[in-house]
C-alpha positions in Angstrom: -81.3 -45.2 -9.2 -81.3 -42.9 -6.4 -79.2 -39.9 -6.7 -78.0 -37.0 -4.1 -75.9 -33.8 -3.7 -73.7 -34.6 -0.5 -72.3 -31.8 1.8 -69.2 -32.2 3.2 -66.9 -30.0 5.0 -62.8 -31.4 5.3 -61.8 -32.3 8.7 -58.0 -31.1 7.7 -58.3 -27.8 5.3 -62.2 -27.0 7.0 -63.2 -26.3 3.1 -66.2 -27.2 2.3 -67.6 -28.6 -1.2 -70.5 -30.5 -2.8 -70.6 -33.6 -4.7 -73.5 -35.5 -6.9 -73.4 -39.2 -6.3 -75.7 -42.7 -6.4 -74.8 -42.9 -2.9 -74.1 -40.9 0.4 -70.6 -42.1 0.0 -67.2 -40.4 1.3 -65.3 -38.1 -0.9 -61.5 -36.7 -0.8 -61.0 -33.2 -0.4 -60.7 -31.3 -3.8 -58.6 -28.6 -2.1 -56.4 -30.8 0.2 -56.4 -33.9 -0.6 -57.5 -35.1 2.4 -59.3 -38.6 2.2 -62.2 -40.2 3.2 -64.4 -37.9 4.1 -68.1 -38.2 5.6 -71.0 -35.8 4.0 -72.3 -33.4 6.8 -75.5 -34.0 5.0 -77.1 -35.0 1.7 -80.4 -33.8 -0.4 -82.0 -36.8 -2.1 -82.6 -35.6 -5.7 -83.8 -38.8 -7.0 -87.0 -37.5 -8.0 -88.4 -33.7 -7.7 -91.0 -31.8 -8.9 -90.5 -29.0 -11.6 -92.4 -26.1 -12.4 -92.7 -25.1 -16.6 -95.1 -23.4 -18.3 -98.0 -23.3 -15.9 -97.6 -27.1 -15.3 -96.1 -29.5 -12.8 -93.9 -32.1 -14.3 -92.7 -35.2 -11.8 -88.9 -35.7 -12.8 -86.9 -39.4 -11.5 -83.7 -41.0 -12.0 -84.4 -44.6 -13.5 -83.2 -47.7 -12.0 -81.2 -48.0 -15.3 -79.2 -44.6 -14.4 -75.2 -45.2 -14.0 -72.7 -42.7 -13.8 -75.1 -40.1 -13.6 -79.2 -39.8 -13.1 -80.5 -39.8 -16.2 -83.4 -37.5 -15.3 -86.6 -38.4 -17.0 -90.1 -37.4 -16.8 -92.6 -39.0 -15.2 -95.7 -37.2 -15.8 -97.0 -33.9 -15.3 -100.3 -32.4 -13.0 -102.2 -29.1 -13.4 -101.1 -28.8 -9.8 -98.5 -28.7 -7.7 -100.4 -30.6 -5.4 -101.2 -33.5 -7.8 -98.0 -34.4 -8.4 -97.1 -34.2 -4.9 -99.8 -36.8 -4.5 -98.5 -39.2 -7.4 -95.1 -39.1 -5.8 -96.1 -39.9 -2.6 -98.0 -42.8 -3.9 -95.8 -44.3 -6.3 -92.8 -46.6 -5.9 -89.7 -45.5 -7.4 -88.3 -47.4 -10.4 
């Protein structure tokens, strides 16, 4: 499942916040209330690569993921490299 941190800054109380969801979706204003608002802009976290221990491990959130990503590794590569390479040629699911 694809997951992102979304951006958003409230058109009434000009607060801004973040917000992990499945979707770049609208969110109301934790300090206002106000509703309905549009992300300025969102990071796709769905899959990433993380560095431990001298090796490159290729982390997704699987189609099964709900409520929230489910993280779950993928594989891992000598190089950082390498696993940019598998994740530009694989498919997510």
């Amino acid at each position: 499942m694809a997951w992102f941190l979304n951006f958003y800054r409230c058109e009434r109380c000009r607060r801004r916040w973040t917000g992990e969801w499945s979707c770049t979706c609208d969110d109301d204003c934790p300090h206002c209330g106000a509703r309905h608002m549009a992300p300025t802009r969102s990071e796709d976290l769905t899959e990433f690569i993380e560095e431990e221990n001298g090796e490159f491990i290729v982390i997704r959130s699987p189609v099964s993921a709900e409520h929230d990503p489910d993280y779950q590794e993928v594989a891992r590569f000598p190089t950082r490299a390498q696993a940019e390479e598998f994740l530009a040629s694989t498919e997510l699911g």
